[in-house]
C-alpha positions, 0 to 999 in steps of 0.5 A, a space after each residue: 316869492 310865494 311863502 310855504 302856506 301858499 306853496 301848500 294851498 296851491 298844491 291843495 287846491 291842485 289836489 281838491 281840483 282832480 277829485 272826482 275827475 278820475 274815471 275807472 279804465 274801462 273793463 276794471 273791476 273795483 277791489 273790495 278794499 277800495 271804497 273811495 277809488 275814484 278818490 284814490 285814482 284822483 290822488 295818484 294822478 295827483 301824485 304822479 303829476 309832481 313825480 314826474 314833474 320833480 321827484 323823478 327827474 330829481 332821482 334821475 340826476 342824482 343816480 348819474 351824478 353820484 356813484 353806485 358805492 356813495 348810493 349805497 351807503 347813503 341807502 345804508 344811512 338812511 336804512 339804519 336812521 329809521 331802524 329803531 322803528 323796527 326795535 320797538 315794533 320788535 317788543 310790540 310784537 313780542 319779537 325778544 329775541 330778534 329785538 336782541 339782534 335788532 338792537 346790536 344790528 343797530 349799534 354795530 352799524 352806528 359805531 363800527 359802520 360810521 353811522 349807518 354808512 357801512 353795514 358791517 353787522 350783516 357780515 357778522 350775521 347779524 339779520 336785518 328786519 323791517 317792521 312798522 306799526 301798521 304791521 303791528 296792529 296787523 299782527 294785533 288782529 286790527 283790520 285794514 280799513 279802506 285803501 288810501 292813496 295820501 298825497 306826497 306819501 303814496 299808497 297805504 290804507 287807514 291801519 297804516 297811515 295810523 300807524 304813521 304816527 308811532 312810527 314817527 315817534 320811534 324814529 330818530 329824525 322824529 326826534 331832531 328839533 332842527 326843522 332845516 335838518 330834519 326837511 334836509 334829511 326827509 328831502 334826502 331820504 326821499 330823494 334816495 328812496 325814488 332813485 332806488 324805485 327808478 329801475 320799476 319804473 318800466 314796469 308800472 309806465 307799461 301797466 294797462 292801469 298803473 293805479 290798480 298795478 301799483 294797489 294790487 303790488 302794494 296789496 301783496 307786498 303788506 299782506 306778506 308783511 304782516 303773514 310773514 315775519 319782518 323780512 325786508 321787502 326791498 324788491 316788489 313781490 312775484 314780479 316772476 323777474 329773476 334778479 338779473 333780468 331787473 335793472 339796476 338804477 344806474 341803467 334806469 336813471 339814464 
């Protein structure tokens, strides 16, 4: 049986072996804030070859076989694990007032919420936010850096992936020494998180180049991130999509 360090190497390998191999489709302009691209590309191949391979299919089933309201409380757990990221990117960017909210957003869902599995505070208006880190530092003046595409993580650039680190810190699984809980829950919340992105799947397999679909939505989506104020960005920005016509996850796991 192969042990986790050459499960690793071999997925490393993998990666290393597509460097360089990516050409840009022809016709496409490079972004300014790409300057490794072909590197990028590479990597998405990459990612997209074991997305299809494990995580998608893996969704798929997950989203048959477990009902919509389970779904959703699972989202709902996984959402207020992660939320004290948001409380203390709250008083980093000298957010008082909503930390005020976050903070008993946070122990109303713990505790009246069964742990994060209900989220009774939106009924009692309490507003959900979502800040990170990477957002932080933006929101300090810090420029971006280049575009990366990470392995296994997705899209990001240097400010974000740095910010990574904090993030982590402040979160509660970053906290758990258990490393079969903690692989337990990241698996789980990834698993949860892809079976939510299955309904944008059409969009980004129709995409003349889904790598520079998916850069430039990402683009959008941390610009207004950091310009705007922590509002969650559950739903990809200026799609032109009305809510209706998008799938639900149910219709897309089919």
């Amino acid at each position: 049986m192969p042990t986790a360090n050459s499960t690793s190497l071999t997925l490393l390998t993998l990666a290393c072996c597509l460097v360089g191999c990516a050409s840009l489709p022809e016709g496409s302009k490079r972004d300014p804030r790409d300057h490794v691209e072909r590197f990028n590309r590479s990597m998405y191949k990459f990612n997209s070859a074991l997305d299809h391979a494990v995580l998608r299919p893996v969704a798929r089933g997950y989203v048959k076989v477990t009902p919509h309201p389970v779904r959703t409380g699972v989202s709902n757990f996984f959402s207020n694990l992660g939320y004290t990221k948001t409380i203390g990117n709250d008083l980093f960017q000298g957010q008082f007032r909503d930390f005020g909210s976050d903070v008993g957003r946070f122990a109303v869902n713990t505790t009246v919420g069964i742990g994060g599995v209900f989220d009774p505070a939106t009924r009692f208006g309490l507003e959900k936010h979502d800040r990170d880190f990477g957002q932080t530092l933006g929101k300090w003046g810090l420029p971006t850096g280049t575009y990366l595409m990470l392995p296994l993580l997705g899209p990001s650039d240097v400010r974000d992936a740095f910010g990574l680190i904090p993030d982590r810190f402040m979160s509660i699984d970053g906290q758990i020494s258990d490393p079969i809980l903690q692989a337990s829950l990241t698996v789980s919340d990834k698993v949860n998180g892809r079976a939510n992105l299955l309904p944008f799947d059409h969009m980004v397999d129709s995409a003349y180049d889904p790598y520079g679909f998916v850069r430039n939505i990402w683009f959008q989506k941390r610009d207004h991130k950091v310009l705007v104020e922590g509002i969650p960005d559950d739903k990809l920005p200026d799609d032109k999509l009305p809510d209706d016509t998008l799938p639900d996850a149910d219709d897309a796991g089919k």
